[in-house]
MARLUM-679247 format. One line per 10 residues: their letters; for each residue x, y, z of N, C-alpha, C, O. Coordinates in steps of 0.02 Angstrom, whole numbers, always signed. Example, Ala and Ser with C-alpha at 12.3 -4.5 7.8 and 13.67 -1.06 7.14 Angstrom:
REM residues 2
as	+660 -284 +390 +615 -225 +390 +660 -165 +390 +712 -166 +423 ~ +642 -112 +354 +684 -53 +357 +645 +2 +394 +670 +57 +402
REM end
This chain:
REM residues 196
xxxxxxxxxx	-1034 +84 +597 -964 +103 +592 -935 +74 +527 -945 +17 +507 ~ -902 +117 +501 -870 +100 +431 -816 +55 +438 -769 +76 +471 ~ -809 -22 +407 -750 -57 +413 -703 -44 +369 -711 -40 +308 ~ -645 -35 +403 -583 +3 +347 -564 -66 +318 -568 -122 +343 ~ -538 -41 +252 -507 -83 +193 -433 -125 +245 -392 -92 +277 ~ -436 -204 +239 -336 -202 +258 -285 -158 +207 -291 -132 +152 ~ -227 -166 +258 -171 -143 +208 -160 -182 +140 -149 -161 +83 ~ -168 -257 +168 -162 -318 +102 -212 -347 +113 -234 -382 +159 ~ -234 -327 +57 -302 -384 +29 -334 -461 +53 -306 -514 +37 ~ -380 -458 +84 -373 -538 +124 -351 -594 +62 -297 -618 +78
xxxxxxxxxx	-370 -615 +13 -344 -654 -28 -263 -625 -52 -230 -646 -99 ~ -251 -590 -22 -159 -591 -24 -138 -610 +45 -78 -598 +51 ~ -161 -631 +91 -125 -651 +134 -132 -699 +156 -189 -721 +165 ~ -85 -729 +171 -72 -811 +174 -78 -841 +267 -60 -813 +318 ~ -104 -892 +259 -105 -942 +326 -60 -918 +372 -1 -924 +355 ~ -72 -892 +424 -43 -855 +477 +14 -909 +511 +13 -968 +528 ~ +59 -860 +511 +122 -908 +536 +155 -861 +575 +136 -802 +575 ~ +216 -882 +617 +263 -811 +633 +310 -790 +562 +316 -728 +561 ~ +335 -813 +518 +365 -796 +450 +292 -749 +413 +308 -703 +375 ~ +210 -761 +425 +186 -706 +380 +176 -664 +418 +147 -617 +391
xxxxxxxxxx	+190 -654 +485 +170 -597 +537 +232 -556 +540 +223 -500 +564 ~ +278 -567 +525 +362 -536 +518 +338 -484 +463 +327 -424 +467 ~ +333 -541 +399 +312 -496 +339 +271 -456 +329 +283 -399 +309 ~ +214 -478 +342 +156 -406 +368 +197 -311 +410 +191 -250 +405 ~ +234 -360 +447 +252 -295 +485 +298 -255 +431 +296 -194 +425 ~ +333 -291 +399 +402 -278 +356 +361 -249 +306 +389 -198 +287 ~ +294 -260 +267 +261 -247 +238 +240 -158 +246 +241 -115 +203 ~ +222 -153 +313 +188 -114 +337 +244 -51 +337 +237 +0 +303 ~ +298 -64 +381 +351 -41 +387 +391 +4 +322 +424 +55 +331 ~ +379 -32 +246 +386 -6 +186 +349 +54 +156 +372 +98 +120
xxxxxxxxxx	+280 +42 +182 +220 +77 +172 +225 +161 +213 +199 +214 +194 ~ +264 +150 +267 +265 +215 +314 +339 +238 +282 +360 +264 +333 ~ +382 +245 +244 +426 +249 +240 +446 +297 +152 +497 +321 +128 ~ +377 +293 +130 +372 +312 +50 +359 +378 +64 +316 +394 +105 ~ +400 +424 +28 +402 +489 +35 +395 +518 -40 +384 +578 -53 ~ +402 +464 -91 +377 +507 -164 +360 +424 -207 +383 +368 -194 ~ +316 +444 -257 +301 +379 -284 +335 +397 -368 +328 +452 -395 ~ +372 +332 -401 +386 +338 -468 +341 +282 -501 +324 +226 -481 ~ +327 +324 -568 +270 +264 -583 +292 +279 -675 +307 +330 -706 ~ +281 +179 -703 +286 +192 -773 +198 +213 -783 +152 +227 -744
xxxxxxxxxx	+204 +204 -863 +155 +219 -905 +110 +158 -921 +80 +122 -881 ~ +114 +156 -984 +90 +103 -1019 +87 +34 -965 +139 +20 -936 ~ +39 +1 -955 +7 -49 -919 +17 -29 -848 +40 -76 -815 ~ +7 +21 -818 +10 +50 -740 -41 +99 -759 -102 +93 -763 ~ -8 +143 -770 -51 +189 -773 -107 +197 -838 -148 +243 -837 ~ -104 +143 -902 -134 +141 -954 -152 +67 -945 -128 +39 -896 ~ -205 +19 -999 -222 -37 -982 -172 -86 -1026 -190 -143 -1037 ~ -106 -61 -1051 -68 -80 -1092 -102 -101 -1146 -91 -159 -1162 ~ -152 -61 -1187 -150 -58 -1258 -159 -5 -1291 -175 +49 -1266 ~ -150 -14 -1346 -140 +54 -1399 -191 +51 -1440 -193 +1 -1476
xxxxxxxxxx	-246 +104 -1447 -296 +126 -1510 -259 +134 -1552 -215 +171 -1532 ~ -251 +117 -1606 -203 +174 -1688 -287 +206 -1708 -337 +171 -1703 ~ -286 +264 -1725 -327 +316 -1774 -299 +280 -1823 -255 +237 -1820 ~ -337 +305 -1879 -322 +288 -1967 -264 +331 -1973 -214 +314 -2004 ~ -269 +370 -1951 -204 +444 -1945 -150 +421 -1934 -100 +438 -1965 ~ -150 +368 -1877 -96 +340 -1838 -81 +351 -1772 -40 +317 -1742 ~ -109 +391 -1750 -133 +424 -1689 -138 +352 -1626 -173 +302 -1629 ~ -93 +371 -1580 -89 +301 -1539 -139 +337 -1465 -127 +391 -1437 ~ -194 +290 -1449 -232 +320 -1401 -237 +268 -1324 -250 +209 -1317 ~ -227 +304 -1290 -214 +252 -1214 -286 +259 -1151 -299 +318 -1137
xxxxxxxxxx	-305 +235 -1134 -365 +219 -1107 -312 +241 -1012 -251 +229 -1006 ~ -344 +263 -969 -318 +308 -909 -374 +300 -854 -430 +319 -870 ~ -365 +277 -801 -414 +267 -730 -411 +353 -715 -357 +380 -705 ~ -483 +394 -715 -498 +447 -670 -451 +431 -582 -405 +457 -551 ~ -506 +362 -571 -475 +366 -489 -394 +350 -474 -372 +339 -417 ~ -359 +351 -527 -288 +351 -524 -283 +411 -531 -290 +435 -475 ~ -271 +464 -576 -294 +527 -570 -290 +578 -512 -254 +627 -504 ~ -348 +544 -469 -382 +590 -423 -325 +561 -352 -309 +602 -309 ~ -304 +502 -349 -260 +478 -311 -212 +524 -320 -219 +570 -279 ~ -151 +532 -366 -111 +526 -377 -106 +627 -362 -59 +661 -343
xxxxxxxxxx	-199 +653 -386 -181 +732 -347 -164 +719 -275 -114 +745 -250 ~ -211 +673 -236 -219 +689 -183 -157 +684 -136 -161 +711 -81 ~ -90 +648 -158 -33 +630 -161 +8 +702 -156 +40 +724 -109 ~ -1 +728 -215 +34 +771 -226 +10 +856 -174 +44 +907 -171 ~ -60 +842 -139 -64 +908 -90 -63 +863 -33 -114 +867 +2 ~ -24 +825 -16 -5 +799 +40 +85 +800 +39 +119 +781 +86 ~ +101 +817 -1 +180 +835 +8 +223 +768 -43 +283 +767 -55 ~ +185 +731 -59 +220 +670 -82 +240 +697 -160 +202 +733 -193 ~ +312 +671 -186 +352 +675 -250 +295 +642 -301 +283 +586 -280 ~ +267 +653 -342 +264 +600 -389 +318 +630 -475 +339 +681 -501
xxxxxxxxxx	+317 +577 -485 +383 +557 -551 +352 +506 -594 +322 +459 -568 ~ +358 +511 -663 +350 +468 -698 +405 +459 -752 +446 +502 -766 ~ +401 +408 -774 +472 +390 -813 +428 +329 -851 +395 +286 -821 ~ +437 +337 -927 +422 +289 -977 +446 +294 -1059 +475 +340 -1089 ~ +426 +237 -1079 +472 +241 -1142 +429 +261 -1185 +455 +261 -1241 ~ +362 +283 -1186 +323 +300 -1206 +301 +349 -1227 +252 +353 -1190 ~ +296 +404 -1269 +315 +449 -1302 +265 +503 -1329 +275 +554 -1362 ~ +188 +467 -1298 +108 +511 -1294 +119 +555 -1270 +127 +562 -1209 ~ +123 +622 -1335 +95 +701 -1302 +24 +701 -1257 +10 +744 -1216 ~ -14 +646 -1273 -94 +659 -1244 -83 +634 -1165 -105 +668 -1119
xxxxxxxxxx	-53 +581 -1153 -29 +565 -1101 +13 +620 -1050 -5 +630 -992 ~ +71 +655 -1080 +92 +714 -1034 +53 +763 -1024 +61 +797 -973 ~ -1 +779 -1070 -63 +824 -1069 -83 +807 -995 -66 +844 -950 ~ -107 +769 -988 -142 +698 -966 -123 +723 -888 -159 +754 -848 ~ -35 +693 -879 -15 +709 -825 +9 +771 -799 +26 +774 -739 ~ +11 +808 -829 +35 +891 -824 -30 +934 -792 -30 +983 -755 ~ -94 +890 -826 -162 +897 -801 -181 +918 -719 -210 +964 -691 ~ -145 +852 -698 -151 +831 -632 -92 +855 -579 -89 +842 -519 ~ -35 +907 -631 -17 +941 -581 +40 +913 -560 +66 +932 -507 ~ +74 +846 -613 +143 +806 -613 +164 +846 -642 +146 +875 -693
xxxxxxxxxx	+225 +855 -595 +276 +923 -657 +345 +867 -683 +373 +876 -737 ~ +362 +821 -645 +403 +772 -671 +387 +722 -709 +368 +668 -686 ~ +392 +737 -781 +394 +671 -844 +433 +657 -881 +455 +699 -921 ~ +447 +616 -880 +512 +604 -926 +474 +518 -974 +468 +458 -960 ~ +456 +568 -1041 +462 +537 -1100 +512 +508 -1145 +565 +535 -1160 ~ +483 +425 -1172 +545 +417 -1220 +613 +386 -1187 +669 +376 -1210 ~ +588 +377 -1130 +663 +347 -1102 +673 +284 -1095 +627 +251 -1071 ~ +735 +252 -1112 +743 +190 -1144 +790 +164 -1090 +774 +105 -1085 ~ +827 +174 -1056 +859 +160 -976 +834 +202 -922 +854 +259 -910 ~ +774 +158 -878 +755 +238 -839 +801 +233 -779 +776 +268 -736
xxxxxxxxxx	+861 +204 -754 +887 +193 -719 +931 +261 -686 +926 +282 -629 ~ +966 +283 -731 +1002 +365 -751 +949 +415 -722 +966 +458 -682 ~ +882 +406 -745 +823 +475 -736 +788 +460 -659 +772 +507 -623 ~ +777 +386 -638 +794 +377 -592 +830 +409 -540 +801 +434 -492 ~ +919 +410 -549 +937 +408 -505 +952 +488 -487 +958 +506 -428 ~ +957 +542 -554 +938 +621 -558 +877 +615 -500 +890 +618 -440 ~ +828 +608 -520 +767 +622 -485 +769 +605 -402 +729 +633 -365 ~ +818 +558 -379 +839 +537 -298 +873 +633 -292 +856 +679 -254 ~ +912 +632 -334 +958 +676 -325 +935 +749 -304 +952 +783 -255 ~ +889 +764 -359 +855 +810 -370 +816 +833 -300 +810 +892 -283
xxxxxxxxxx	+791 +773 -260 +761 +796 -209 +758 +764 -135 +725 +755 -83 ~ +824 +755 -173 +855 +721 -82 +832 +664 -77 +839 +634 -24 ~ +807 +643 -117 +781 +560 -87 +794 +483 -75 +767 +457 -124 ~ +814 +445 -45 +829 +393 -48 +790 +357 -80 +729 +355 -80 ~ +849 +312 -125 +796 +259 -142 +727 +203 -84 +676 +180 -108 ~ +744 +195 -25 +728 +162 +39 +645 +212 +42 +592 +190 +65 ~ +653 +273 +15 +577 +324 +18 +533 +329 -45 +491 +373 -54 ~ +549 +277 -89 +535 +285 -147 +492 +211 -150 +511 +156 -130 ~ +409 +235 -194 +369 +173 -212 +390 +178 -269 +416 +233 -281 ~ +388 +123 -327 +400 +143 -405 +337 +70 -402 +337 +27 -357
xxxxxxxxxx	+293 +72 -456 +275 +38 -467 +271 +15 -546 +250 +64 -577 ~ +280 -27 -580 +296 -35 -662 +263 -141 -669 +255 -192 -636 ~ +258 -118 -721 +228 -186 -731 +261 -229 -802 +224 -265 -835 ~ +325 -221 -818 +356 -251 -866 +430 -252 -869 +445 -200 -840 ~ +488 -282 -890 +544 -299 -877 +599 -227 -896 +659 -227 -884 ~ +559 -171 -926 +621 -109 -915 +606 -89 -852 +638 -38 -840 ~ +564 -109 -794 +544 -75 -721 +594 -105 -666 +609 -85 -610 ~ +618 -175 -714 +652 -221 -642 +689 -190 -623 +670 -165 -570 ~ +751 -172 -640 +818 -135 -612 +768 -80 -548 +759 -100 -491 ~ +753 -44 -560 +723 -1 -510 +665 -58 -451 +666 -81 -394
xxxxxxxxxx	+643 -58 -483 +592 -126 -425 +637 -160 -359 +625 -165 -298 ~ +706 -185 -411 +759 -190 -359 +788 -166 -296 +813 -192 -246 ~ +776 -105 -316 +829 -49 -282 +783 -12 -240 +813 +3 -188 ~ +700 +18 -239 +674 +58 -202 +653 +14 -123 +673 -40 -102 ~ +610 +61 -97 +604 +33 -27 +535 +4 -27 +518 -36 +17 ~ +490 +25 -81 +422 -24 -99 +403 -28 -165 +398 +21 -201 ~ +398 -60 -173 +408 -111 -254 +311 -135 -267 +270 -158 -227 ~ +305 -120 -323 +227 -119 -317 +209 -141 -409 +233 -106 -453 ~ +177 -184 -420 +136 -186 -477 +75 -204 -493 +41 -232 -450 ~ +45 -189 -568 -23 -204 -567 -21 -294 -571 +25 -332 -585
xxxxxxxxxx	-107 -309 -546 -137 -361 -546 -92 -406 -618 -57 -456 -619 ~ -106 -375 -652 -88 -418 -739 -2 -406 -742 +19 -445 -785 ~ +33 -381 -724 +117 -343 -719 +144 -443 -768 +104 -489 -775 ~ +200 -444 -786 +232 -502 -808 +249 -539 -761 +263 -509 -710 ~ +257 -615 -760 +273 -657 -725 +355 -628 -696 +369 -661 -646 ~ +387 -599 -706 +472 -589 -686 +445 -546 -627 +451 -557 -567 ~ +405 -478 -667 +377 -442 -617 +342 -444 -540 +344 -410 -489 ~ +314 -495 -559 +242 -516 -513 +297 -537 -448 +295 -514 -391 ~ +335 -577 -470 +377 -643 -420 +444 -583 -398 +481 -601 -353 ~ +456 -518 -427 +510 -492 -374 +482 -430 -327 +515 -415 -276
xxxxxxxxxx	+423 -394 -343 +394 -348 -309 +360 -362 -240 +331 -416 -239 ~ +358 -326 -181 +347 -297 -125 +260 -315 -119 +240 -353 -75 ~ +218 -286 -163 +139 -274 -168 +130 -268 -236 +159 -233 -278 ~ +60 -331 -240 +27 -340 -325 -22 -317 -298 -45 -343 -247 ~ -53 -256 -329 -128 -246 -332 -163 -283 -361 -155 -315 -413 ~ -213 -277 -315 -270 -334 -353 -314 -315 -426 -349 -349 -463 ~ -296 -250 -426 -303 -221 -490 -251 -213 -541 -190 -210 -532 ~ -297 -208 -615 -228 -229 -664 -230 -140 -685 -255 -92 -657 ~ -202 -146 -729 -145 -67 -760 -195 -35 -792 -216 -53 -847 ~ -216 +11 -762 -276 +53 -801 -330 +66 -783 -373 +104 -804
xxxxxxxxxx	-324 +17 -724 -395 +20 -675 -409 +14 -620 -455 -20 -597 ~ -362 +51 -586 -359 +89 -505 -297 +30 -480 -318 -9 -437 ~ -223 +21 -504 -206 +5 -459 -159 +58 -437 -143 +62 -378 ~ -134 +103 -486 -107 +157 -451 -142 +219 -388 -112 +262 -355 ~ -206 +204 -391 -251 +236 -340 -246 +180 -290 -253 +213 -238 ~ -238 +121 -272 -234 +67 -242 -186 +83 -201 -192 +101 -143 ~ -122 +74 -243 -42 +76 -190 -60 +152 -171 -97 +148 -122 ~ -51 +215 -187 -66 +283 -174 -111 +275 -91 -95 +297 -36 ~ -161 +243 -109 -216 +255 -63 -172 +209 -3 -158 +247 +42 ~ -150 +147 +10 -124 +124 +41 -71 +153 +74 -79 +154 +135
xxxxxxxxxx	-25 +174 +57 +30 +233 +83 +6 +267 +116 +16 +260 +177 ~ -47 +334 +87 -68 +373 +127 -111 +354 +180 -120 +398 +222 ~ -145 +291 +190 -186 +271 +254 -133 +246 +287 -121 +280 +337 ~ -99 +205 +280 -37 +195 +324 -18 +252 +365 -31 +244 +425 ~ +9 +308 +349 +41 +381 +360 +7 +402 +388 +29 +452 +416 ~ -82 +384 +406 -112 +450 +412 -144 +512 +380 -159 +564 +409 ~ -151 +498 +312 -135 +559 +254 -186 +569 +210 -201 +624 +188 ~ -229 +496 +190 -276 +501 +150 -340 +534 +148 -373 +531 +96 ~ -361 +562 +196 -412 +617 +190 -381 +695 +216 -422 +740 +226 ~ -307 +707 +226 -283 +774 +258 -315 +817 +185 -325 +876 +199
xxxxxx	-329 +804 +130 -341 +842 +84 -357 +825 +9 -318 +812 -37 ~ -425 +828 +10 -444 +797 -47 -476 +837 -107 -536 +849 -97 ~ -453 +860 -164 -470 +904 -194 -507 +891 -256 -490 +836 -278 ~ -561 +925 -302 -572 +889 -342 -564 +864 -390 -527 +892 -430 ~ -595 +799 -409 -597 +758 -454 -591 +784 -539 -617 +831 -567 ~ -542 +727 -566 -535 +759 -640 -536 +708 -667 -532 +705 -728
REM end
């Protein structure tokens, strides 16, 4: 018999108490409750560095199994949204690929595109994962109902979010939180399509 993955990672969870058994649930409770995921760019979904070409050409390194998560998300009914200040045509290539019709490049307060995008589709912030790993993500990290960053995310980051993947930005932690949601729900094998 196949042993399923926990929700949190045994080295994320701490000496059993009634205060970490509350949180577990409260944990859990966040996880059933995500109805679309917003996610930055650069160090989430990229390993936060930049190739320059001689050209000048800025090139970003991208997890397949984030990718293939983030379809499998999207034929299960879930929103995905991205919002970054980041400004790679190869990157919207990238995500337009996979069938994200919401990107919003270049944005320097994502707070505003944010709160359009609640709007846009009825959603509460309380149904919303955003996961970001650097200090234009906090304001939102604040405000959604699960708060998520990579393994490496900044110290401000690390200490106000919900769930740190044990993976860093570029190399499955957005397939990580994704995959977690949907096993929570029930959801992660309703439809799995292929790999890109």
């Amino acid at each position: 018999m196949e042993r399923q993955q926990p929700l949190v990672p045994a080295d994320q969870i701490p000496a059993s108490s009634p205060e970490t058994s509350v949180e577990l649930v409260h944990l859990f409770d966040k996880f059933q409750a995500v109805r679309a995921f917003i996610l930055d760019v650069d160090g989430v979904l990229t390993d936060n560095s930049v190739h320059v070409t001689e050209s000048g050409e800025q090139l970003r390194r991208m997890s397949i199994r984030d990718g293939l998560g983030l379809k499998i998300a999207l034929k299960n009914g879930f929103q995905v949204c991205i919002i970054t200040g980041g400004r790679s045509q190869g990157v919207v290539k990238r995500l337009a690929g996979l069938g994200i019709e919401h990107v919003y490049s270049g944005v320097e307060d994502k707070w505003p595109v944010f709160q359009q995008f609640l709007r846009t589709f009825n959603l509460k912030a309380s149904e919303i994962c955003y996961m970001g790993d650097d200090l234009p993500d906090l304001q939102i990290l604040q405000k959604v109902g699960l708060s998520a960053c990579p393994a490496d995310a900044v110290a401000e980051i690390r200490s106000t979010v919900d769930y740190i993947s044990p993976l860093a930005g570029g190399s499955g932690c957005v397939r990580d939180v994704v995959e977690k949601v949907l096993k929570t729900q029930d959801k992660w094998l309703g439809f799995v399509p292929a790999a890109t």
